[in-house]
Structure formats: structure tokens, C-alpha cells
N, C-alpha and C positions, 0 to 999 in steps of 0.2 A: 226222579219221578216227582212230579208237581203234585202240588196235594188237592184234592179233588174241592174239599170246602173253602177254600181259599175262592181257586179259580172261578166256583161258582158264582160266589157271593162278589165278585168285582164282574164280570160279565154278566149278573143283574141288573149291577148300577149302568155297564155300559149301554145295553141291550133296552134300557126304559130313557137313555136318551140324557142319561143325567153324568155327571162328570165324580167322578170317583175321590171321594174326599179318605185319606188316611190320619187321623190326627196321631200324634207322638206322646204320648205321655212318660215318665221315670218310676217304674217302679219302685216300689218304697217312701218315693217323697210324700209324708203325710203318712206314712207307714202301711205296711202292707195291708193290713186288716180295711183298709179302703178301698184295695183294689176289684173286688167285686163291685161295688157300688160303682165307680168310676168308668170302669167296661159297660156295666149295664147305660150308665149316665149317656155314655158316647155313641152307642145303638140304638138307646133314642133320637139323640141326634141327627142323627142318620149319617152316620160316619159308614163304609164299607169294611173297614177292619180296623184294629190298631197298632200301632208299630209301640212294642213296649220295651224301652231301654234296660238293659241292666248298668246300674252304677259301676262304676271301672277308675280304679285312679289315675289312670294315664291314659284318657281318651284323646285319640289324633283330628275327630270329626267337629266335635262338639265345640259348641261358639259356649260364651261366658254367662248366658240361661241352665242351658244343660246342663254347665258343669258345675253350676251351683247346686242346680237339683242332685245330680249324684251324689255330692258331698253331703247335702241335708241327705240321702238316701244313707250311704255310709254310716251316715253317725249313730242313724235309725239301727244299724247293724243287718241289714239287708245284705245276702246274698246270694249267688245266682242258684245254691239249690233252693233255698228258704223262695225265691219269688218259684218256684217252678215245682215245689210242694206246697206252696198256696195256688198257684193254678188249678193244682190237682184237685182238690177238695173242691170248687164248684164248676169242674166242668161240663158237667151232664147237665149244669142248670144254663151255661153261658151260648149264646147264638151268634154270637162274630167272632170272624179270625182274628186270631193274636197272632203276630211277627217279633220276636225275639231278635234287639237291635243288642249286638255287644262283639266286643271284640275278641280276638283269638287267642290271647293269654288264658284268658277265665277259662275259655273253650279245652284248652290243651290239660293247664292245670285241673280241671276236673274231672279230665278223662275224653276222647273223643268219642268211643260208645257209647259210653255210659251217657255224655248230653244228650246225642241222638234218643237214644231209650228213654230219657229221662222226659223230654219236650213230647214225646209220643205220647208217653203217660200223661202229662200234663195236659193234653189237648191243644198244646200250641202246632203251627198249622203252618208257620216258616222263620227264619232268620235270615238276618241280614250282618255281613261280619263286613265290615270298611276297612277293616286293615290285612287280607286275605286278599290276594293277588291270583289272577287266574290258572298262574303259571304254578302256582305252590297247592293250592283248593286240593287236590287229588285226594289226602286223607283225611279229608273228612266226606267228602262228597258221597262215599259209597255208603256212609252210614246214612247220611240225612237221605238217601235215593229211597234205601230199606227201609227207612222209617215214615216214608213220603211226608218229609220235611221240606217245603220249597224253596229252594236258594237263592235268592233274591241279590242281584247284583246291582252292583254303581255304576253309572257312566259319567264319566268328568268330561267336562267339554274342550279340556284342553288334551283329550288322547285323540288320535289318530283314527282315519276311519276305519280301517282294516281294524284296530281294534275293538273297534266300537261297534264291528261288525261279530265280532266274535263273542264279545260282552251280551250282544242282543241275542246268540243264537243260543246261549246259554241258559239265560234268564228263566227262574221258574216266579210263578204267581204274577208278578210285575218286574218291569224294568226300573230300575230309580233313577230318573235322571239328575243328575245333579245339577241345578240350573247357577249356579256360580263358582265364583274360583275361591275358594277359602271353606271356613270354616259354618257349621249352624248357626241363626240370628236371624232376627228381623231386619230387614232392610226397605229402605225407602222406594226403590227398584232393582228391576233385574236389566240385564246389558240388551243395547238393542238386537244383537243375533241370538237372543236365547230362541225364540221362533224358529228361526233357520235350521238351529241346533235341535229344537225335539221334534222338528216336519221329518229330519233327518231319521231320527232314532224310527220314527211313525214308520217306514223306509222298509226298516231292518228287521224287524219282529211280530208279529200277527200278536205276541201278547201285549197284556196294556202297558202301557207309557206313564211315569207318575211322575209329574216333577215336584222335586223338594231344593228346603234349604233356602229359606230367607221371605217364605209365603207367611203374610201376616192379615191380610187382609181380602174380603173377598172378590176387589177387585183386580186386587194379584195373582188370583185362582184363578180368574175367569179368564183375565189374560193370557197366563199359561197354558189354560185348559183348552183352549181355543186351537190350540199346535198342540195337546197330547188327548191323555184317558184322564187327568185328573191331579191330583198334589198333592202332597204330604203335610200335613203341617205339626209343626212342633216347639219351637222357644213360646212363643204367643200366648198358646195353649198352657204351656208347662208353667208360663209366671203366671196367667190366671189361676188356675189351679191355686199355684200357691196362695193368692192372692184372693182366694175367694169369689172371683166372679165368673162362676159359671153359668148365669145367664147370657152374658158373651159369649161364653165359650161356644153355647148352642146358637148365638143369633152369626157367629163366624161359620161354623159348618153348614149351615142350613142354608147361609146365603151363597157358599161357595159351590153347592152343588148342584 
């Protein structure tokens, strides 16, 4: 079961004509006590939700941005309950969806209910697990459906269409498309069939289309967005951050959407 706040709040952005921005940020980097301020920062913005990483020491997704921020996350001593009992504490104050990006060790080892239960409490509104395979998903699925957690799947452009047919009919909140072959990072461009590839996915699924993975710029958004519902963005976002300039940070989402 898709989670009603999520959906709403991205077929807002669709429905006023505007292209749906998700920026990424890491949990913990700069330590958790910031992460209220940092949500609040990005709905300013006018971001539609946030995709918020948990640090992981053997991430499969993550370009050499991300996985520094983990590491400064780690060090910080951040963990996947500690971010998700700081969630808890302001979320009757917070107004956008949060998407819990991590992968399915953390998931397993903390218990499979108990995440489900635990994201509920916290107010988080979907996850995204990139190393969870459709064929294997089954146990957790029935928790996050109870918990109306949205599952938010990948589509790689190098799967097959029949799969990709099944990826889409899946998908709760958004589809993510993955617009490259590799890992997270800024990139100079994207390949010229990336077009082709999310007109495609547009195809397959009535809900939105988001492309990620290597949008740095907002006329890499616009480009994207042009063939989907919008982009993800994340490395960009994540070394500003560290880096202090969050005025950028707002003059990238506000242009990209």
C-alpha cells in the first residue's frame, strides 16, 4: 500500500505543471541534531520530498560523494535507529516526505518488523532498498504494505523490458529511474537514449517517473524532466552541504523545477 502523503505531495508538484525535484541528502553528515533544520531548509526550497540516506559501510549504489558523507556519518556514530528516533521527535512539526534510502543488511539486522514499525513511528513515508531484488522483496513487503511504507523501486536501463515492465507495475510513490550505468556522481552528461529509456518507463506506469544519478545541474533536470515527472538529486547537494553553500543548494532546486 502506497503511502497516501507521499503520493500526494508529488502529484501536487505534477498537477501545477512543475517537474518534481527529490534532493538526497546523508543522514548524520554534520550530525544528526541538523537534520530538522536541513528538511525544513529543503521545503523551502521547494523540493517535493527528500530521499534520506542511511550511512552503510558497504554501499553497492553510492559514487565517491556519498560515500564520504557516510563515512563522516559513521564517525559521527549515527545509526539507523538513532536517525529514525530523531525523526520521531519532530515529526508532527515536519511537512514533506522523507524516503529512507539504505540497504538490506541494516534492514535484516535490525529486524524486519520492527524497521517497518519503527519508520511508521517515525513519520517516514517510504524507502528505497537498491540491493533487494524483486524476486527476493517478499519479506519485507508485507510489513511496509501494513505500515503503508511506499516501495519505491530502481529501474537500470540496462534490464529488459519485460522487466522493467514489472519494476513499474510495482513501484509505490515514484519509479526511480536510474539514468546511467554505474554508480552515484555528478556527471558531465547523460547517454543520448536516456530519452528513449524514461518516454519508455512514462509507458509502463501512471505513477511518477523520477530520474536520478548523476543530475547536477539544472539543465540536466530540465533535460531529463522533459521525458519523465522529475529527478533526484544527490552527490551535488550532498558536497554543498558539506561545503557550506546552501545558497546554491536553493538556486539548483528552484531552477530545476
Amino acid at each position: 500500500m502506497s503511502n497516501q502523503f507521499l503520493d500526494k505531495a508529488l502529484e501536487d508538484k505534477r498537477s501545477a505543471g512543475e517537474n518534481i525535484v527529490v534532493p538526497y541528502i546523508m543522514a548524520g553528515d554534520g550530525g544528526l541534531n541538523i537534520l530538522e533544520e536541513r528538511l525544513s531548509f529543503l521545503e523551502e526550497c521547494g523540493a517535493a520530498a527528500v530521499e534520506l540516506g542511511i550511512p552503510f559501510s558497504d554501499p553497492t549504489a553510492d559514487g565517491p560523494t556519498i560515500q564520504d558523507a557516510g563515512q563522516r556519518s559513521l564517525k559521527n556514530g549515527t545509526t539507523l535507529q538513532g536517525v529514525l528516533e530523531k525523526l520521531e521527535t519532530f515529526k508532527e512539526r515536519r511537512s514533506i516526505p522523507v524516503i529512507l534510502m539504505t540497504y538490506i543488511n541494516p534492514i535484516f539486522t535490525y529486524g524486519i518488523e520492527r524497521f517497518a514499525k519503527d519508520c511508521a513511528n517515525a513519520g517516514a513515508n517510504g524507502v528505497i532498498i537498491p540491493d533487494l531484488p524483486l524476486e527476493e522483496e517478499g519479506f519485507i513487503t508485507e510489513y511496509l504494505e501494513h505500515y503503508s511504507i511506499s516501495n519505491i523501486r530502481l529501474a537500470a536501463m540496462t534490464s529488459p523490458d519485460e522487466r522493467l515492465t514489472e519494476i513499474a507495475r510495482r513501484t509505490e510513490g515514484f519509479l526511480y529511474a536510474v539514468s546511467v550505468t554505474g554508480t552515484t556522481g555528478a556527471r558531465a552528461s547523460h547517454g543520448d537514449n536516456v530519452g528513449t529509456y524514461l518516454q519508455n518507463l512514462k509507458q509502463m506506469t501512471d505513477t511518477p517517473v523520477l530520474a536520478g544519478f548523476g543530475v547536477s545541474t539544472p539543465e540536466q533536470a530540465h533535460d531529463l524532466a522533459a521525458s519523465c515527472d522529475g529527478v533526484v538529486i544527490g552527490s551535488r547537494i550532498v558536497d554543498w552541504f558539506h561545503n557550506g553553500r546552501t545558497e546554491d543548494i536553493k538556486q539548483l532546486i528552484q531552477k530545476s523545477i
